[in-house]
PyMOL CGO cylinders between C-alpha atoms (Angstrom):
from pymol import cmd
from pymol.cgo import CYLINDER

trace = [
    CYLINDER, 38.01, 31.04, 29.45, 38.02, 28.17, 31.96, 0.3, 1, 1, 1, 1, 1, 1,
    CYLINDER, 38.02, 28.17, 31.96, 41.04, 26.01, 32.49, 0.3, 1, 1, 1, 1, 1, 1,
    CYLINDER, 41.04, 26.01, 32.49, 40.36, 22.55, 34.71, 0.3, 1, 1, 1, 1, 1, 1,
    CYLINDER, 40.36, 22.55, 34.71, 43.62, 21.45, 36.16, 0.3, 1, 1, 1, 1, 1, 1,
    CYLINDER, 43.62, 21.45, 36.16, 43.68, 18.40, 38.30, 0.3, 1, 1, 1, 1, 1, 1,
    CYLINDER, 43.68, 18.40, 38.30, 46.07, 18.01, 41.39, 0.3, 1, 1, 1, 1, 1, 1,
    CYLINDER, 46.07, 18.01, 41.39, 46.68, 15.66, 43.70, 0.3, 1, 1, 1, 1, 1, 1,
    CYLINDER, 46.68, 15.66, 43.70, 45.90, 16.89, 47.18, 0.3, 1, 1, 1, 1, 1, 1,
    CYLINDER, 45.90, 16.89, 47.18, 46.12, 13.75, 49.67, 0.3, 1, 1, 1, 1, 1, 1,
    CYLINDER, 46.12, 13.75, 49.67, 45.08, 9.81, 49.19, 0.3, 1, 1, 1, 1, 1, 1,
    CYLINDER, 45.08, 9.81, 49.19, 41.43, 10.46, 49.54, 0.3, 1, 1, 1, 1, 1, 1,
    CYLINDER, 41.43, 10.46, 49.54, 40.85, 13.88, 48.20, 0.3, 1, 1, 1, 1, 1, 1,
    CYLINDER, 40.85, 13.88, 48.20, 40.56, 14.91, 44.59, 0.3, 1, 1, 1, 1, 1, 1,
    CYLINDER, 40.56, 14.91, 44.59, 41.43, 18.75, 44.17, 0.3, 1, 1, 1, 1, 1, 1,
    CYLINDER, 41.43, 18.75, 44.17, 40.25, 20.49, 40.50, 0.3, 1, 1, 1, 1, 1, 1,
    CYLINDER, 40.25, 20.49, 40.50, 41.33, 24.15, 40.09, 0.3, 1, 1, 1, 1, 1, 1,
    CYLINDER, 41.33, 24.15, 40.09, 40.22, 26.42, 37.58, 0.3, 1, 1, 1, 1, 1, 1,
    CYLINDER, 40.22, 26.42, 37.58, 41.72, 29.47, 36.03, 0.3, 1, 1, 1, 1, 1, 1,
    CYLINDER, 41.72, 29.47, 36.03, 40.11, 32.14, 34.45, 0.3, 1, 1, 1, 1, 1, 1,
    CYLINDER, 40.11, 32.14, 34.45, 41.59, 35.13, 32.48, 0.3, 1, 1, 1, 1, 1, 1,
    CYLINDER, 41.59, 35.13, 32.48, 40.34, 38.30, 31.20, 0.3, 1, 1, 1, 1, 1, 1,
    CYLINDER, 40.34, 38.30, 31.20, 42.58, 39.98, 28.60, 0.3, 1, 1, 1, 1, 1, 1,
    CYLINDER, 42.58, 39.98, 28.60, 42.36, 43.13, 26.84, 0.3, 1, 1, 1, 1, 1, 1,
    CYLINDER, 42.36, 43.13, 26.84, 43.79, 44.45, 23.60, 0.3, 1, 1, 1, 1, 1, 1,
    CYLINDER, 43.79, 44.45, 23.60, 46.60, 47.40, 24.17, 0.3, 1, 1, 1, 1, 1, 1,
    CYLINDER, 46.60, 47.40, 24.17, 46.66, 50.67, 22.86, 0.3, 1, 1, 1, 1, 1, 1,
    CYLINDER, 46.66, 50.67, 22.86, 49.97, 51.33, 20.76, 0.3, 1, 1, 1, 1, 1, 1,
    CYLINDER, 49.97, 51.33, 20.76, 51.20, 54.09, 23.28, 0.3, 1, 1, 1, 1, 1, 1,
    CYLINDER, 51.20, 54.09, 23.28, 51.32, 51.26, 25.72, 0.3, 1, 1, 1, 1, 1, 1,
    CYLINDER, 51.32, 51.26, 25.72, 53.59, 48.45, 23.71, 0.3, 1, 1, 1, 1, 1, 1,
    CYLINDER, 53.59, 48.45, 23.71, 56.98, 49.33, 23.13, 0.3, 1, 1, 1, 1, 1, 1,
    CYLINDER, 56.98, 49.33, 23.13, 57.95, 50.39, 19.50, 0.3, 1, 1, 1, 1, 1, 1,
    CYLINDER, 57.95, 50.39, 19.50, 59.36, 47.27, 18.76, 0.3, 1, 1, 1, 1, 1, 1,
    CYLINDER, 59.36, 47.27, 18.76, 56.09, 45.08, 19.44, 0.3, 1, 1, 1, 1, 1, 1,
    CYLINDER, 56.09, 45.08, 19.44, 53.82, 47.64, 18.21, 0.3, 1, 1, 1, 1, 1, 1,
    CYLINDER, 53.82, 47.64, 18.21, 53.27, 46.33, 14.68, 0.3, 1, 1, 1, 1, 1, 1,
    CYLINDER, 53.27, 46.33, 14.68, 51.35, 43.02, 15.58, 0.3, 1, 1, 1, 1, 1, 1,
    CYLINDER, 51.35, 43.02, 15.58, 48.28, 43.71, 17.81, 0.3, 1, 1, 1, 1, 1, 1,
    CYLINDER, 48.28, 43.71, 17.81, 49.39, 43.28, 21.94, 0.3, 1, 1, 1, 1, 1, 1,
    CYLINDER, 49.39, 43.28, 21.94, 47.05, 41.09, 24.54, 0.3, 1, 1, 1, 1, 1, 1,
    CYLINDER, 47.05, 41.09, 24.54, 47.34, 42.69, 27.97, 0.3, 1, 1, 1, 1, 1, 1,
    CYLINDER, 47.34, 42.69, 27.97, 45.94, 40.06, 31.13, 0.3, 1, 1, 1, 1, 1, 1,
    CYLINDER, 45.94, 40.06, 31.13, 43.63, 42.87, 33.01, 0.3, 1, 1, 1, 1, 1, 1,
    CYLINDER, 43.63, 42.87, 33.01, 42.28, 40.03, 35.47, 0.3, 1, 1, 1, 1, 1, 1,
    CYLINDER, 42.28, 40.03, 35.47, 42.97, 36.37, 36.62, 0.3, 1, 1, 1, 1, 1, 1,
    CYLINDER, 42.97, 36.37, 36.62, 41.04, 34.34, 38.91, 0.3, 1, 1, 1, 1, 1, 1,
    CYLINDER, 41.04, 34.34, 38.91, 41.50, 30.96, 40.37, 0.3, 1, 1, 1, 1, 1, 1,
    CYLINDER, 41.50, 30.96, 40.37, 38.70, 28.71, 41.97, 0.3, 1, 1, 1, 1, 1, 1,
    CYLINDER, 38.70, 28.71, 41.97, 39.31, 25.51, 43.67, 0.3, 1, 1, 1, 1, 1, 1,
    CYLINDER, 39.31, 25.51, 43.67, 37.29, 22.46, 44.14, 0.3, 1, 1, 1, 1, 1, 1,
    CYLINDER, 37.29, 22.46, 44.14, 37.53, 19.62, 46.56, 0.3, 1, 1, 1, 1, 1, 1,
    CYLINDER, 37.53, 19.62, 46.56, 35.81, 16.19, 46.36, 0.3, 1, 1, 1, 1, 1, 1,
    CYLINDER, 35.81, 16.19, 46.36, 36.30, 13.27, 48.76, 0.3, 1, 1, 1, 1, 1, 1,
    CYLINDER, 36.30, 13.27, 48.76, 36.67, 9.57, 47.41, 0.3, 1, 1, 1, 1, 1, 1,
]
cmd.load_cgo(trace, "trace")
C-alpha cells in the first residue's frame, strides 16, 4: 500500500514521500480479551521513501 504525500521542502524543490505498510492479522492470544471478538491488524513493517525534484 503506497501513500504519496507532498511537502514543501524549500522555494525550488518539490519533496514527495511515500509510506508503505505491511500488516498482519493477530492471533487471539495476542489481543487482549476485550478486543478479541472482532479480528486485530498488527503493523509488522513500515517504510518511508522520499523523492526530490527541482523546479
Amino acid at each position: 500500500m503506497m501513500n504519496p504525500v507532498a511537502t514543501a521542502y524549500s522555494k525550488d524543490t518539490i519533496q514527495t514521500v511515500f509510506y508503505s505498510w505491511a500488516t498482519q492479522l493477530l492471533y487471539s492470544e495476542e489481543v487482549p480479551e476485550e478486543e478479541s471478538y472482532y479480528p486485530v491488524w498488527g503493523l509488522s513493517e513500515m517504510q518511508q521513501a522520499g523523492v526530490k525534484a527541482l523546479i
